[in-house]
Every structure is written in structure tokens, then in C-alpha cells.
C-alpha positions as CSV (number, residue, x, y, z in Angstrom):
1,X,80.7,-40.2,303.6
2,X,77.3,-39.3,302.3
3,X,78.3,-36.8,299.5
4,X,75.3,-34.6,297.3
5,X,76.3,-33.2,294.5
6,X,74.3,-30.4,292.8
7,X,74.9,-29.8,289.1
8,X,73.5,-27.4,286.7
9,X,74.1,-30.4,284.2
10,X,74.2,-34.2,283.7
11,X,74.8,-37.2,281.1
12,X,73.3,-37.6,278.5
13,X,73.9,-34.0,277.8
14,X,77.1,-33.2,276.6
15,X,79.4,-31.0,278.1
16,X,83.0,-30.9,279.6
17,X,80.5,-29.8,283.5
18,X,78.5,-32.9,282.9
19,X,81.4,-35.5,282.1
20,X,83.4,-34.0,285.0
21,X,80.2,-34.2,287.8
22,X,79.6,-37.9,286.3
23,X,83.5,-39.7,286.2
24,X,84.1,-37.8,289.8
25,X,80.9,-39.1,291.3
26,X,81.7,-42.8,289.7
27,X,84.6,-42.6,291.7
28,X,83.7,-41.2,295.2
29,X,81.4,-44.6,294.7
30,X,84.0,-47.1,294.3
31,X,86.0,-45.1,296.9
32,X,82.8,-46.6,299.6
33,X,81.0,-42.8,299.5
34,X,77.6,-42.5,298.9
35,X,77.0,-39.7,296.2
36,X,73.5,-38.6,294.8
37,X,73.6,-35.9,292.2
38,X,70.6,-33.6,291.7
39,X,70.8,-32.1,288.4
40,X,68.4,-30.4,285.8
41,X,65.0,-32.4,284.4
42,X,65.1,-34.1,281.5
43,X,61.7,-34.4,279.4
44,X,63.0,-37.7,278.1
45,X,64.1,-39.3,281.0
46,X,63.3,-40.9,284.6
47,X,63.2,-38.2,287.4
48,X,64.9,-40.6,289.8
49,X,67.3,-43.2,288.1
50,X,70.9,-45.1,289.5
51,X,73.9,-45.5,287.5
52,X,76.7,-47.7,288.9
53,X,75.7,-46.7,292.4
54,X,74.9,-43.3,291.5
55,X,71.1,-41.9,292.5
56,X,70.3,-39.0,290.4
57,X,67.3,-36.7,290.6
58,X,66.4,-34.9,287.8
59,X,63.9,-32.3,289.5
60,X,65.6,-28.7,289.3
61,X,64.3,-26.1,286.3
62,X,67.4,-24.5,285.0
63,X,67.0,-23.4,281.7
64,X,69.9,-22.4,280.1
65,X,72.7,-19.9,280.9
66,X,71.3,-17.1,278.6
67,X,67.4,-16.9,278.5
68,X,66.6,-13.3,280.8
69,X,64.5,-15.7,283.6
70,X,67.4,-17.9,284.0
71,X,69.0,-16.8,287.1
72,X,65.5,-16.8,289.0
73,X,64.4,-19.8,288.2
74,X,67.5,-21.8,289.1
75,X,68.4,-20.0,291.9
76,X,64.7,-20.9,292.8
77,X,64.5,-24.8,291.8
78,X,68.6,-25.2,293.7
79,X,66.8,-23.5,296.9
80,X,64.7,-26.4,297.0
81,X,66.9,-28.8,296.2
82,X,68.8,-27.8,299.2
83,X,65.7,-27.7,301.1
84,X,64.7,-31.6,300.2
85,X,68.2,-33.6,300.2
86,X,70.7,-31.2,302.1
87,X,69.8,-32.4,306.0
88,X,70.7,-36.3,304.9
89,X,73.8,-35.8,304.0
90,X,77.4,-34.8,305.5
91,X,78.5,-31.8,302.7
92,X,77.3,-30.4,299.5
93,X,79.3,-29.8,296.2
94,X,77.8,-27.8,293.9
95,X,78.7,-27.7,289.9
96,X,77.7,-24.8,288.5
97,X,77.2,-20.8,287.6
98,X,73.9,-20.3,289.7
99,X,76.2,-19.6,293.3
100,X,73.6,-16.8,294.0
101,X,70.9,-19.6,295.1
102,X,73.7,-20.4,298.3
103,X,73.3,-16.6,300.0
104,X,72.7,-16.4,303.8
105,X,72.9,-20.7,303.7
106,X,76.1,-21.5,305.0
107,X,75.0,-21.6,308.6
108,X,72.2,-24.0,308.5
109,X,73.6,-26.1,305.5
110,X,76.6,-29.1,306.1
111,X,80.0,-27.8,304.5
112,X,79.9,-26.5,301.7
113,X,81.9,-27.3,298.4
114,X,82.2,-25.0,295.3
115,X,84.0,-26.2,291.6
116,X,84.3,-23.3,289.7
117,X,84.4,-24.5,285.7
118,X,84.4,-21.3,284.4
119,X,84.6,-17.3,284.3
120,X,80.9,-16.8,285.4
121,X,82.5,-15.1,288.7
122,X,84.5,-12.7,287.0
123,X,82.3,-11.7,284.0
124,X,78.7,-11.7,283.3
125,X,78.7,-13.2,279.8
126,X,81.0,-16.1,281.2
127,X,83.7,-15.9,278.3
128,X,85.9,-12.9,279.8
129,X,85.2,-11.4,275.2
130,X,83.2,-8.8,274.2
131,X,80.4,-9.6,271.3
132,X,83.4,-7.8,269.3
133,X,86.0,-10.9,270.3
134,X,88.3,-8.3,272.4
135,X,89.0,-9.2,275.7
136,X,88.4,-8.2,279.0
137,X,91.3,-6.6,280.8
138,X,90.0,-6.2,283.9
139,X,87.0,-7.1,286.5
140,X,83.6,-6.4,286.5
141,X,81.7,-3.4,286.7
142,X,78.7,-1.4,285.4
143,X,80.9,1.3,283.6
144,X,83.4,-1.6,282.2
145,X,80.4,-3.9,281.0
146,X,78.5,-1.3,279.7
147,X,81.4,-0.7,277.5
148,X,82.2,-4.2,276.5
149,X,77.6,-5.2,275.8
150,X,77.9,-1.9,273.2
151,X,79.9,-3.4,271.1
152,X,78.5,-4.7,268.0
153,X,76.0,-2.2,266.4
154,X,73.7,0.4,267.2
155,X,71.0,-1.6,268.6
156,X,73.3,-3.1,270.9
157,X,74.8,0.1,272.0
158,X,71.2,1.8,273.0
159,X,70.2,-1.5,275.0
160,X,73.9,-1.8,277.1
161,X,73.3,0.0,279.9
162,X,69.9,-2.2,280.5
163,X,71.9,-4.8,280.2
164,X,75.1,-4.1,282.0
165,X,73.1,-2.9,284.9
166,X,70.9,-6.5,285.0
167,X,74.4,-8.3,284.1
168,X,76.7,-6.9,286.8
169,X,73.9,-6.7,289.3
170,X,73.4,-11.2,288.9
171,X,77.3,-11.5,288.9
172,X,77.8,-9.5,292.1
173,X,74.8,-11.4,293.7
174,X,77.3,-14.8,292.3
175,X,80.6,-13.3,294.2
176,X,78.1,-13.1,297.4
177,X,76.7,-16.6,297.2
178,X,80.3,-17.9,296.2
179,X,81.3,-16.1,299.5
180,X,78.9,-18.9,301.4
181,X,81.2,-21.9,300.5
182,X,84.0,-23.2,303.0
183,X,86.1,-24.5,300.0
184,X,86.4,-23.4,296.7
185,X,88.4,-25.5,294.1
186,X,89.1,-24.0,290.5
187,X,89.7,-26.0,288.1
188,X,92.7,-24.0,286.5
189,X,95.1,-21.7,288.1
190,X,94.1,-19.0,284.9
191,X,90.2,-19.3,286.5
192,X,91.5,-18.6,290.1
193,X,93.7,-15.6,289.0
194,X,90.5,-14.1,287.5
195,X,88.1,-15.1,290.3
196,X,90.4,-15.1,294.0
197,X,90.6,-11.2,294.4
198,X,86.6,-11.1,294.0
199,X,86.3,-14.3,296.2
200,X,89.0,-14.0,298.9
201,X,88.1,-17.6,300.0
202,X,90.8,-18.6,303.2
203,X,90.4,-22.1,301.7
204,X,90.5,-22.8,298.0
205,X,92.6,-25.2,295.9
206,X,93.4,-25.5,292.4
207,X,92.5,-29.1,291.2
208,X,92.7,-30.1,287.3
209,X,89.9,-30.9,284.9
210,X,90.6,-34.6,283.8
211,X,89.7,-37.0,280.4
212,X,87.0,-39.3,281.2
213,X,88.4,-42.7,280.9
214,X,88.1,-44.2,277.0
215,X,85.3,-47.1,276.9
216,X,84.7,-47.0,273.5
217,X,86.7,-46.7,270.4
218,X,85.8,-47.3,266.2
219,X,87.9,-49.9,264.2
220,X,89.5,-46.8,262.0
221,X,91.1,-48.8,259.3
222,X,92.8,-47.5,256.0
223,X,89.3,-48.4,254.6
224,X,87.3,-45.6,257.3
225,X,89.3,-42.9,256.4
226,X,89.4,-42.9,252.3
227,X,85.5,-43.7,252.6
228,X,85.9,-40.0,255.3
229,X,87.7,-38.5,251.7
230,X,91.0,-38.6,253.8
231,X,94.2,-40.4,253.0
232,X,95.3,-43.1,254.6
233,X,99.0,-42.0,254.9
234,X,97.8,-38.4,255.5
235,X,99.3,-36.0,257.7
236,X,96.0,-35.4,260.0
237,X,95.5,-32.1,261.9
238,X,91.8,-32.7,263.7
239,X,89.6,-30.2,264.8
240,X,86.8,-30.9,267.8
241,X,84.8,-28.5,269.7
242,X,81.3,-26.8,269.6
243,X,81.3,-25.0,266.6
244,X,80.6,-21.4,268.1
245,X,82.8,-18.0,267.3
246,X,85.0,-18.4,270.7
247,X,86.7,-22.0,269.8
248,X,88.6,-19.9,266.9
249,X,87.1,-22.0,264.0
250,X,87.4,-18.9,261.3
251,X,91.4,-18.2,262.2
252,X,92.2,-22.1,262.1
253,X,90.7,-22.3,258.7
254,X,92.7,-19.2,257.7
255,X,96.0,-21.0,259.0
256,X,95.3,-23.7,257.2
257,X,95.0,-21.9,253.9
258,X,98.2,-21.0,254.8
259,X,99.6,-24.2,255.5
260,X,98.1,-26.6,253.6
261,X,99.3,-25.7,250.1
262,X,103.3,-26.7,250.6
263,X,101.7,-30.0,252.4
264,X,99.9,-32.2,249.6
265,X,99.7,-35.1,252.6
266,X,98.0,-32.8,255.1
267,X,94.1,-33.1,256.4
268,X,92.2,-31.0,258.2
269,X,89.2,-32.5,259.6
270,X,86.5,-31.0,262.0
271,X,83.8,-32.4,264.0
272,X,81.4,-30.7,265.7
273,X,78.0,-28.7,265.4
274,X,77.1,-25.2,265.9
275,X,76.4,-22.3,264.4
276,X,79.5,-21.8,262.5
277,X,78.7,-25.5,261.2
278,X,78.0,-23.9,257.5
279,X,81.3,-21.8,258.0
280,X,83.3,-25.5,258.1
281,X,80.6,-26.7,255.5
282,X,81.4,-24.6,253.0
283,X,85.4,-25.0,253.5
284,X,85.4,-28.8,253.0
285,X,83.1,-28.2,249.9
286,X,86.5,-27.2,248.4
287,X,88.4,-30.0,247.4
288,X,91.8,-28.1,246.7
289,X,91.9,-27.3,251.1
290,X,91.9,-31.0,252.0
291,X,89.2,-30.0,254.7
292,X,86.8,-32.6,255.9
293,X,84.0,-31.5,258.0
294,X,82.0,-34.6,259.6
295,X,79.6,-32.8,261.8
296,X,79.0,-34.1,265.3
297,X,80.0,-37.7,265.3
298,X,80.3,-40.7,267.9
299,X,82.1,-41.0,270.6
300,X,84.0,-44.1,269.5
301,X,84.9,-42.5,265.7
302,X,86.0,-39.4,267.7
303,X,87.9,-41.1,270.1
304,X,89.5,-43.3,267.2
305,X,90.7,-40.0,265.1
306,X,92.3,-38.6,268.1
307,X,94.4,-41.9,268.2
308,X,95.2,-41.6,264.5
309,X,95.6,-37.9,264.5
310,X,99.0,-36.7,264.7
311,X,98.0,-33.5,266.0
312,X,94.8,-31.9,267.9
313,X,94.2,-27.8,267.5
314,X,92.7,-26.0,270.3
315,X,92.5,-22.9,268.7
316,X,89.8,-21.1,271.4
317,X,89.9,-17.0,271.1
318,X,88.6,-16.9,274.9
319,X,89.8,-18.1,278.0
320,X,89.4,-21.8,278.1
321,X,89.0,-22.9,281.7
322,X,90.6,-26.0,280.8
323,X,89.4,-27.9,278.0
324,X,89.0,-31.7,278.6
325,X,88.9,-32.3,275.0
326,X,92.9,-31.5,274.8
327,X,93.0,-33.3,277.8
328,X,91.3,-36.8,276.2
329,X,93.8,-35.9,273.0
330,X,96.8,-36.0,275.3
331,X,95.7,-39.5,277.2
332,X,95.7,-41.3,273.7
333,X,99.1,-40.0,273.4
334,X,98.5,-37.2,270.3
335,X,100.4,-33.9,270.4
336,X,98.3,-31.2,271.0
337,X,98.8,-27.6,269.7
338,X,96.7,-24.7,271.3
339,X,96.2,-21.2,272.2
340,X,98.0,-19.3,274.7
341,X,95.2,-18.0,276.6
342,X,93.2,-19.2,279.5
343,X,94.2,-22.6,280.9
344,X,95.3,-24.1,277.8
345,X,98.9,-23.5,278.3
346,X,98.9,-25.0,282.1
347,X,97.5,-28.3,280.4
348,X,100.5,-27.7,277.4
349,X,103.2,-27.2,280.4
350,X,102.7,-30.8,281.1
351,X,103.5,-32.4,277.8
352,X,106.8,-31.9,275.8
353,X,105.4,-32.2,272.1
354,X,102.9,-29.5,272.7
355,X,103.2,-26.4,271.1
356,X,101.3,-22.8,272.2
357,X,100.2,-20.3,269.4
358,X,98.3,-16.8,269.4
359,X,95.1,-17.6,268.3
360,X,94.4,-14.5,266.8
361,X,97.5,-14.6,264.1
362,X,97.3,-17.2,261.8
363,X,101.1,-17.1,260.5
364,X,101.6,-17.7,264.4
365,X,99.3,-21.2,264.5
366,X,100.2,-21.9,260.7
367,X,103.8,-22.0,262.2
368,X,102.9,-24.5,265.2
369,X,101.2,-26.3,262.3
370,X,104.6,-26.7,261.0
371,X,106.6,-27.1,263.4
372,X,104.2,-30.2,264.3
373,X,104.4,-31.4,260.6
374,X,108.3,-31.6,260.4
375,X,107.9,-33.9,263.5
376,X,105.7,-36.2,262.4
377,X,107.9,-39.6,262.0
378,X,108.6,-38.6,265.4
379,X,107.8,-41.7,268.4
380,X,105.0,-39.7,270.1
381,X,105.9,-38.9,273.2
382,X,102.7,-36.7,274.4
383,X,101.6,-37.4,277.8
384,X,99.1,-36.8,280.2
385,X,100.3,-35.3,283.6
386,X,99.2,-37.4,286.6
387,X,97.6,-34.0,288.1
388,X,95.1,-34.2,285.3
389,X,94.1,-37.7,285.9
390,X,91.0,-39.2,287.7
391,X,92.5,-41.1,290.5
392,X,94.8,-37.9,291.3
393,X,91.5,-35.3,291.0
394,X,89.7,-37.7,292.9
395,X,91.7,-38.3,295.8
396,X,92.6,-34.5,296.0
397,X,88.7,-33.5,296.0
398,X,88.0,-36.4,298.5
399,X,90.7,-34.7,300.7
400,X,88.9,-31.6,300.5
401,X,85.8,-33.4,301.9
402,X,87.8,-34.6,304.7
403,X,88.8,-31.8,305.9
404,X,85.9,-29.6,305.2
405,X,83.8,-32.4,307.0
406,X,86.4,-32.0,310.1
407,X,86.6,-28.3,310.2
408,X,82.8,-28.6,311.3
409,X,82.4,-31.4,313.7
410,X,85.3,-29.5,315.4
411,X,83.3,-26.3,315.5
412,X,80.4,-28.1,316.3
413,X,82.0,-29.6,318.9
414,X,83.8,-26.5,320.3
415,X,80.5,-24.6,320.7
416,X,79.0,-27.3,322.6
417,X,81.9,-27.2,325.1
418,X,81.3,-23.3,324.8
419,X,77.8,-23.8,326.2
420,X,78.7,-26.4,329.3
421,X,81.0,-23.7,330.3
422,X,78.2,-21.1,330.3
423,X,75.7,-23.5,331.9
């Protein structure tokens, strides 16, 4: 099957979108497809390059999610995208936010394949939280979004019906393009609950996020981690995730104050960057908290502390569509505690050391903190559920090909007998 793949992102950048588009189209290759990905341009490298029997184009201009021109000019640059590669293949999967660039296409495009990552359908900042941190209770709508873009001074207030109005008017255009696709698969069930009643698709699936495979891994020795400041028999709670006011970085560290002092073996260290990063900088400067704060690190050292962790924290405030980061925790076999919103607690279904935790109470996660600690000379028994692995996504998304592929040569094939009859 000749497979193209259009993603709003792609390795090297860094992203739970990007690893996703990359591991699934490594597969579909060594499953005898041929998959080209078209994906954003890259200053730095090659506009056409091939990875393990990948092609990828790097020729669409899709600046990022929030700049004001964003919308136009992707919805532009994935228009001719289409326009170039679409007629040589047999179906199109797009990867990302910009589903306004697919209106009035479906008819002279093969089938058309939609993975929704996110909340972009169902709210036009993409994180379902109002700049406040509240959030959304219901779907979008000028009078609603107004309301939520106020929040958060006076300047803000005066400029949210501007705003609300451009906002709702680009999400509504999204539903419409989403509209286009034959199949839709969500990559949680807490995305599809959000996103189904303003998509009524008659063909969508919910098909898990999944770890990338580990091909790399520091030597950690006793050694590594008292050069990190940490102990080598320590109690280690890590913390990884962009370092932005969503992933709950302020109420973890507030936990912790609560936690740590009746635990003199307990770490707490964070990786990341962002711009909370002088928020975690300024906790570890404190030796008393036991807080280390490493800043964005290798994959290899990251992949080696979630192997020596004994617990991971997702402690995200919004509705995580389904973090890949607790999923790579879980495949190594480390407990993961986590909020109870979004598609975090479908991943902690799954796995019987896992513990939920409102996010917004710090007693509450201090608790799961606990909880974790008095089982810590447990045998781990975390898991990974074979719905969020590779070969399982795969094979279920190939499926969806299949059939999508089918539905058409059928209907192609059933209008050609239609005209015969009529000639």
C-alpha cells in the first residue's frame, strides 16, 4: 500500500506528534507499505531525506500553533502538499491541528485518514483551561470563549471578544475540515468524548498513543547519581515534561514540601525546559527539599532514570490526551502516579501499581506520594498494556487503511456499474 502521511511535525523536533508520526511510519515500512511523510521545513536540514525506508519532505510552512498567521499559512502550504504528492498514492493520514486545509477535498482526494492528538477540535486554545487554569465545562462557542480569553487582567478582558470571535471562527472551520475524513482515530477515549458530538464521524476508532521503542540508555551507576547530588539508595520520585504552567510543576513542588520532610531518603528530580525552568531552578537551590533540577537532558540519561526511578509523576492540570512519557515510564517497568484528568487515568487503568491523584490538591498527590513510598521494596510489577504497544497500534491503524482503502474501490466500482446501466 502506498501510504502519505502529512504531519504538522517531525524528528528531530521533539514532541509526543512527532515520535508517534515517526515509530508508526517505521513500521507500516517493515510491514512492505510504502510511506512518505511531508512534514514542516527545517532551516537546518535536507528538504528531501530517507530514514530506514522513510522519504520525508520537508516543504510545508507551518509556523507554530499560536502566532495570529498560523492557521493561513498552513492551511495554505497542506493545500499544496495535497496538490503535489496526494494523486500517487492510495490514502492520506494526516497528523495534526490544521483539519481546516481538508474542506470540500474529500471527493477528489484517496481516503482520507484523521489522528486526532489533542483538544484542538473541541477548544480553540487546544488545552480545554482558561489562562486562569479553570476548566472548560463544556464546548465551544463565542459567548463561552469570550468568557474563558477574559480571564487574566484587564487587558485581556477588553481584547476577548477579538479574540474569541477569530478563535471560535478557526475551530469551527477545524470541525468542517475534520468532517472531510472517512476515518477518524483518537488517540484516547477522554479526546473522543470531547470531540465525537462536534464530529459525528460514522467511522472512527479509538487507538492508543504508544512508547517509542528504547534504543539508547546511560550506564547510571551509584557513581552518576551522587555526582546528580542524589543518593544512591534514595527513594527517587522523577519529574519529566515541558516545563510550562499546564504539566502541574508548581502543585508537585508544593506536594513535595509536604512529603519530603518525614522522608530523609526521598529525591525529587526534574528534567525538562520551559518557562517555569527558574520556578524548578530556584527549588533545587534549596538543599533541605532534596530537589534536583537537571534541565533538559539526553535521551539515554532520561531513559536510564526512569529505569532507576521508583516512581514517575504526571501531575498535568489540563487534559492530557495521552502522554507518551507515562507510557515510556510504564515499558521500563516504573510505577507511575498521575492526574485524574484527561487520558491519564485510561493509561493508569492498565497497570496495577499506578496510582491517580487530583492535581489541583497537593495533600491528594502528597498522599499518592506515600502510598508509592511505603511500597517501595515492593517487586515492581508496573506494566504496559499490549493496546498501548507498537505492534498492536500498528496493526490496528493498518486495519483502518484496509478498510478505508476498500470502502472506495467498492464505491468506485459501484458507480461504474451505475453508469453501464445508464449507458
Amino acid at each position: 500500500m502506498r501510504i502519505l502521511m502529512i504531519a504538522d511535525g517531525y524528528p528531530p523536533e521533539l514532541g509526543g506528534l512527532e515520535s508517534h508520526v515517526s515509530e508508526l511510519a517505521g513500521f507500516l515500512v517493515r510491514r512492505g507499505h510504502r510511506v512518505t511523510v511531508v512534514t514542516r521545513t527545517d532551516p537546518f536540514l535536507e528538504v528531501k531525506s530517507e530514514t530506514d525506508g522513510v522519504i520525508v519532505y520537508r516543504t510545508m510552512d507551518i509556523p507554530r500553533p499560536h502566532r495570529a498567521d498560523s492557521f493561513i499559512r498552513a492551511v495554505l502550504s497542506i493545500r499544496a502538499a495535497l496538490r503535489t504528492f496526494a494523486s500517487h498514492y492510495d490514502l492520506v493520514h494526516y497528523h495534526g491541528m490544521f483539519t481546516d486545509a481538508f474542506m470540500g477535498l474529500r471527493s477528489s482526494m484517496p481516503p482520507l485518514i484523521l489522528t486526532v492528538h489533542g483538544h484542538f477540535l473541541s477548544c480553540p486554545r487546544y488545552t480545554r483551561t482558561a489562562p486562569d487554569g479553570s476548566m472548560c465545562a463544556g464546548s465551544p462557542s463565542f459567548f463561552r470563549c469570550t468568557a474563558c480569553m477574559s480571564k487574566g487582567g484587564s487587558l485581556r478582558a477588553l481584547s476577548a471578544p477579538l479574540r474569541a470571535g477569530l478563535a471560535t471562527a478557526i475551530q469551527k472551520g477545524r470541525v468542517r475540515g475534520a468532517r472531510e475524513f472517512e476515518h477518524i482515530i483518537y488517540v484516547s477515549q477522554s479526546v473522543k468524548q470531547h470531540t465525537h458530538n462536534l464530529v459525528p464521524a460514522s467511522r472512527s476508532s479509538v487507538i492508543h498513543n504508544f512508547p517509542p521503542p528504547i534504543r539508547e540508555s546511560a550506564d547510571l551507576t551509584a557513581a552518576g547519581l551522587e555526582q546528580m547530588g542524589v543518593h544512591s539508595s534514595a527513594f527517587l520520585v522523577l519529574f519529566s515534561a515541558r516545563l510550562s504552567p499546564e504539566k502541574g510543576l508548581v502543585n508537585l513542588l508544593r506536594a513535595w514540601s509536604l512529603f519530603r520532610p518525614r522522608h530523609d531518603d526521598a529525591f525529587l528530580i526534574i528534567t525538562g525546559s520551559g518557562p517555569q525552568s527558574s520556578i524548578a531552578e530556584l527549588a533545587s537551590s534549596n538543599p533541605g527539599t532534596r530537589t534536583v533540577f537537571l534541565g533538559r537532558v539526553e535521551k539515554g540519561i532520561l531513559n536510564a532514570l526512569m529505569q532507576r526511578a521508583n516512581v514517575f509523576v504526571v501531575p498535568s492540570v489540563w487534559e492530557e490526551a495521552g502522554p507518551i512519557v507515562a507510557l515510556e515510564a510504564l515499558s521500563v517497568g516504573t510505577s507511575v502516579i498521575g492526574s485524574n484528568l484527561g487520558g491519564i487515568p485510561e493509561i493508569m487503568q492498565t497497570c496495577s501499581g499506578c496510582l491517580v491523584f487530583d492535581p489541583f490538591d497537593p495533600e491528594s498527590i502528597a498522599d499518592s506520594l506515600e502510598l508509592a513510598y511505603s511500597h517501595r521494596h515492593e517487586k515492581r510489577s508496573a506494566a504496559l498494556d499490549q493496546s498501548y504497544m507498537l505492534e498492536y497500534v500498528g496493526r490496528a491503524v493498518e486495519a483502518v487503511y484496509q478498510k478505508a482503502v476498500r470502502r472506495r474501490c467498492g464505491l468506485r466500482r459501484r458507480k461504474e456499474e451505475g453508469l453501464r446501466v445508464t449507458e
